[in-house]
LUMSE-226679 format. One record per residue (C-alpha): x, y negated, z. Coordinates in Angstrom, 1 decimal, always signed. Each point is the difference from the previous one (the first is absolute). Layout:
# residues N
PT     c1     c2     c3
PT      X      Y      Z
...
# end
This chain:
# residues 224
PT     c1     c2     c3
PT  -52.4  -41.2  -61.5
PT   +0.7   -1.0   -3.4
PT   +1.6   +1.9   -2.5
PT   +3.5   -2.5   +0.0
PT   +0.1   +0.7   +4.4
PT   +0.2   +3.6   -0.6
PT   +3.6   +1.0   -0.3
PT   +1.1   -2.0   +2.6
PT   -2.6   +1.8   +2.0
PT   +1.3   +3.3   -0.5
PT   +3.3   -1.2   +0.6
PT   -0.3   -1.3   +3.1
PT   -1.8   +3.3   +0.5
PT   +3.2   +2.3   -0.7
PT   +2.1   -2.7   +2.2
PT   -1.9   +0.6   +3.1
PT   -0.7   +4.1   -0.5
PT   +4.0   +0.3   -0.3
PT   +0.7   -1.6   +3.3
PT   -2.6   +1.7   +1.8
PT   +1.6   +3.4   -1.2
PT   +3.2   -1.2   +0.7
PT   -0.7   -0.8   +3.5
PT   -2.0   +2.8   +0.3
PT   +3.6   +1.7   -0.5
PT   +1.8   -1.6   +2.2
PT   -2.1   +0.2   +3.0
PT   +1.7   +2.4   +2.9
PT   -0.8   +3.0   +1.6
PT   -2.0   -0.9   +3.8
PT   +2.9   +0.2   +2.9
PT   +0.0   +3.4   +2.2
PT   -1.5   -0.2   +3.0
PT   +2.1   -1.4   +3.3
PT   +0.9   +3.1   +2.7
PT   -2.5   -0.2   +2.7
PT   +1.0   -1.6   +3.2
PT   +1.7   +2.0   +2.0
PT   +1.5   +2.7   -2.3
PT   +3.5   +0.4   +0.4
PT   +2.4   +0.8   -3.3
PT   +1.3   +3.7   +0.4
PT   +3.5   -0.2   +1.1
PT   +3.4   +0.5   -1.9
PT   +1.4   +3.9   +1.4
PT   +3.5   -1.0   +1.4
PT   +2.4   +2.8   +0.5
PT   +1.3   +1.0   +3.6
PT   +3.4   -1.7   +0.2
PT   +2.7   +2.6   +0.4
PT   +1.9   +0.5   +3.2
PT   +3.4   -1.9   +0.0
PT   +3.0   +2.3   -0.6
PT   +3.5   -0.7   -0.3
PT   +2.1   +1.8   -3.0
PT   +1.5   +2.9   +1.7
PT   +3.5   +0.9   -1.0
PT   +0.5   +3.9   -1.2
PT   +2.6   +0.8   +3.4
PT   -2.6   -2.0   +2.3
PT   -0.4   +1.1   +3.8
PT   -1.5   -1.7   +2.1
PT   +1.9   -2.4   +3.3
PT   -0.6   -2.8   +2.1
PT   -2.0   -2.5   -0.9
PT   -1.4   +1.1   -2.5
PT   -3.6   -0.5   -0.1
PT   -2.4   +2.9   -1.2
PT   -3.7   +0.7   -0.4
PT   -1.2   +3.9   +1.5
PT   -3.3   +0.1   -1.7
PT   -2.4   +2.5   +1.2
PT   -2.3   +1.0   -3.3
PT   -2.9   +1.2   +2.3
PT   +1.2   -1.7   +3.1
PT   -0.2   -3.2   -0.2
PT   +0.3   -0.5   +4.2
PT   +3.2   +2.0   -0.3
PT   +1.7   -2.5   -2.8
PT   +2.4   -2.7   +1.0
PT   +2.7   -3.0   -1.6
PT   +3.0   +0.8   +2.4
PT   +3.7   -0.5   -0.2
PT   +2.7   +2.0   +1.1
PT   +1.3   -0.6   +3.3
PT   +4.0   -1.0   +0.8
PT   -0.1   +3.9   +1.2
PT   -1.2   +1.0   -3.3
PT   -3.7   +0.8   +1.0
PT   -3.3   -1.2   -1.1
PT   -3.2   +0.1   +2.5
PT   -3.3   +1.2   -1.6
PT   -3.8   +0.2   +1.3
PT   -0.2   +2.7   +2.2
PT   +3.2   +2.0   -1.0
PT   +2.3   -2.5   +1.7
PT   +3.5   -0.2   -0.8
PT   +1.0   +2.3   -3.2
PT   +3.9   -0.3   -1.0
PT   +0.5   -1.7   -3.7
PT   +3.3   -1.2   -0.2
PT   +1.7   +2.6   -2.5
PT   -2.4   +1.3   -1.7
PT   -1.6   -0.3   -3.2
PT   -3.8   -1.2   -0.2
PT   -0.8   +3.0   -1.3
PT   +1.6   +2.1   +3.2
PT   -1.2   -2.4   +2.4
PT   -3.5   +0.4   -1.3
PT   +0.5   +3.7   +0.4
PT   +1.2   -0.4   +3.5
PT   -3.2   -2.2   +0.5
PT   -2.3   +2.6   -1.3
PT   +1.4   +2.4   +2.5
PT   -0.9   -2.0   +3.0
PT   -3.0   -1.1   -1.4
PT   -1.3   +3.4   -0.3
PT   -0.1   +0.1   +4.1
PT   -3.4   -2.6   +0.1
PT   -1.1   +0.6   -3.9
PT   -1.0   +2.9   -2.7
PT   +2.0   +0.2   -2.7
PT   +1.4   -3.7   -0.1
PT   +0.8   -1.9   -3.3
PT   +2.1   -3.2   -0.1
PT   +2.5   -1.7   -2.5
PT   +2.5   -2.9   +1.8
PT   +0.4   -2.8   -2.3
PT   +3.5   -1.8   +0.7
PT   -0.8   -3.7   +0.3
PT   +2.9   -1.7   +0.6
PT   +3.6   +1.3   -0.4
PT   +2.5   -1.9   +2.7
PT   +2.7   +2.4   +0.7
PT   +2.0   +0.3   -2.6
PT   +2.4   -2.7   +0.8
PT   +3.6   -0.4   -1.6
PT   +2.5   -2.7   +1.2
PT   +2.5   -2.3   -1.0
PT   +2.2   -2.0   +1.7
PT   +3.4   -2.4   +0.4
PT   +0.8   -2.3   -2.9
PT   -3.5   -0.2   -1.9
PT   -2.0   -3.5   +0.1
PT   -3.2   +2.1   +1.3
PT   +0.9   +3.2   +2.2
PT   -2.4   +2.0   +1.6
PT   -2.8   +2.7   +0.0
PT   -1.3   +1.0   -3.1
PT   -3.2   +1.9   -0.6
PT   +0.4   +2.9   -2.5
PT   -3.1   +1.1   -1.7
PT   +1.9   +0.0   -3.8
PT   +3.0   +1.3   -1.3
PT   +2.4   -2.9   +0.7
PT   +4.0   +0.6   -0.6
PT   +2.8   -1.8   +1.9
PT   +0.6   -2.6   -3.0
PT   -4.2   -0.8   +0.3
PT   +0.3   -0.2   +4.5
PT   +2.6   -2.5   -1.1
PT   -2.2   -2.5   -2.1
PT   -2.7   +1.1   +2.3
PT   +2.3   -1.5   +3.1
PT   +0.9   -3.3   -2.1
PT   +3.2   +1.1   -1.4
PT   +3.6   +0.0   +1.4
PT   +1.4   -3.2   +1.9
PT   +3.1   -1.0   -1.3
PT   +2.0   +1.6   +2.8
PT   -1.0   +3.3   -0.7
PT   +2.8   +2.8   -1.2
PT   -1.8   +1.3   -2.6
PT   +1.9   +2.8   -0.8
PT   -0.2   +1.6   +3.7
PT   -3.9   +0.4   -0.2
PT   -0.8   +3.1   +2.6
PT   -4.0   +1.6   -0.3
PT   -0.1   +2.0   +3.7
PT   -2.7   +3.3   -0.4
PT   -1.1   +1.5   +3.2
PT   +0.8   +3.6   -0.3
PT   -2.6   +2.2   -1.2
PT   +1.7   +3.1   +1.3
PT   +0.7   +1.3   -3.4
PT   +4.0   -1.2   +0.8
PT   +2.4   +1.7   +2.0
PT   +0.9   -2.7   +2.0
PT   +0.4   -0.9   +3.5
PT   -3.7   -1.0   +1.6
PT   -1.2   -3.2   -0.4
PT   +2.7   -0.6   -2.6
PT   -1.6   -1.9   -2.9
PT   +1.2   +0.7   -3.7
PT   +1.4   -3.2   -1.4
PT   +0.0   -1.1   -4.1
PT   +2.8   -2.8   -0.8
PT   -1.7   -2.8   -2.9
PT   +2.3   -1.8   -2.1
PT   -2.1   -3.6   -0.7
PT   +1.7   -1.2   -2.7
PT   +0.6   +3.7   -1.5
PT   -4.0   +0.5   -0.6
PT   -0.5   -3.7   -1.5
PT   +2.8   +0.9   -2.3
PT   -2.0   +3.2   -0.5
PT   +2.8   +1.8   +0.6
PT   -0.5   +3.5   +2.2
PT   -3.7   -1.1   +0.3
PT   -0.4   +3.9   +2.0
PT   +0.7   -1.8   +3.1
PT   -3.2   -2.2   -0.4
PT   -2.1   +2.8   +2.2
PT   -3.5   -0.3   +0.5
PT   -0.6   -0.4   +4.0
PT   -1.7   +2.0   +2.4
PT   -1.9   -1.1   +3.2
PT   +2.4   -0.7   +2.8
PT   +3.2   -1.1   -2.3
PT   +1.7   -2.9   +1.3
PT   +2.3   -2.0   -3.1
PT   +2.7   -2.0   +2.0
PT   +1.5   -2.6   -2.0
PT   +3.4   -1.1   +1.7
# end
């Protein structure tokens, strides 16, 4: 090579050593190897779903229809979904019919513990209320939607109102009557219900809003 060739040599030198380095640099890292056949990807822990409850108001007890879970903690044979009967009883595995109806969940599971104690040592049980469909109020006469209303929230007679479609426009307003069975804590004649007058147009007008009283299961609002 003469002596004229030999920078272009070395040029071409230093052209084809930097792209060798450079792709050198560039290459990637070999792919990890496939899973074998077969092997199975470890699953994703799930958490065990919770049982379904219903928000149980503070002065709960339990009536008809209401539908409740009796769950035996180390007895699972002995656990059962029932619902209270018409006659205010619930039939379980084994310890047959057990009254409900008027008590708490916390009495009937003591009551349930009891009986339980006949067939079991030292028995241990929670009862989960599932459904609530006893408490009922009512409304009827000159409202769009009258009827039976469940009550498992604090509802007042101005919100059974709107809940029942609002007043028709026959409806005295001002002669509203809420009907409470009597509790027994009156001194009235039996079976005498207490009765609370409601003044429409008086509460809209915020005026004497003290007659707006939050109902209880079993009040009937007549709207004449």
């Amino acid at each position: 090579m003469s002596k004229k060739n030999l920078p272009v040599a070395l040029a071409l030198l230093m052209v084809f050593g930097m792209a060798a380095l450079a792709a050198a640099g560039q290459q990637k890292p070999p792919p990890s190897a496939p899973p074998a056949k077969g092997a199975k990807k470890p699953a994703a822990s799930k958490a065990a779903p919770a049982p379904a409850t219903a928000p149980v108001p503070l002065d709960y007890v339990i009536g008809p229809d209401d539908v409740l879970r009796v769950e035996f903690w180390r007895d699972k044979d002995l656990s059962a979904d029932v619902m209270v009967r018409p006659d205010g009883k619930i039939t379980l595995p084994v310890l047959n019919d057990v009254q409900a109806a008027g008590l708490t969940p916390d009495q009937l599971r003591d009551r349930v513990v009891e009986l339980a104690k006949r067939y079991i040592e030292d028995p241990s049980l929670t009862i989960v209320v599932r459904e609530i469909r006893s408490r009922k109020v009512f409304i009827t006469g000159e409202v769009n939607k009258p009827g039976v209303y469940l009550l498992n929230d604090r509802i007042t007679v101005l919100q059974l109102i709107a809940m029942a479609g609002g007043l028709t426009e026959f409806a005295r307003s001002k002669n509203i009557i809420i009907m409470r069975p009597d509790s027994g804590g009156t001194i009235r004649p039996a079976g005498q219900p207490v009765t609370f007058a409601f003044n429409y147009k008086e509460v809209l007008a915020r005026r004497n809003l003290k007659q707006n009283i939050e109902l209880k299961p079993g009040d009937t609002v007549i709207v004449p």
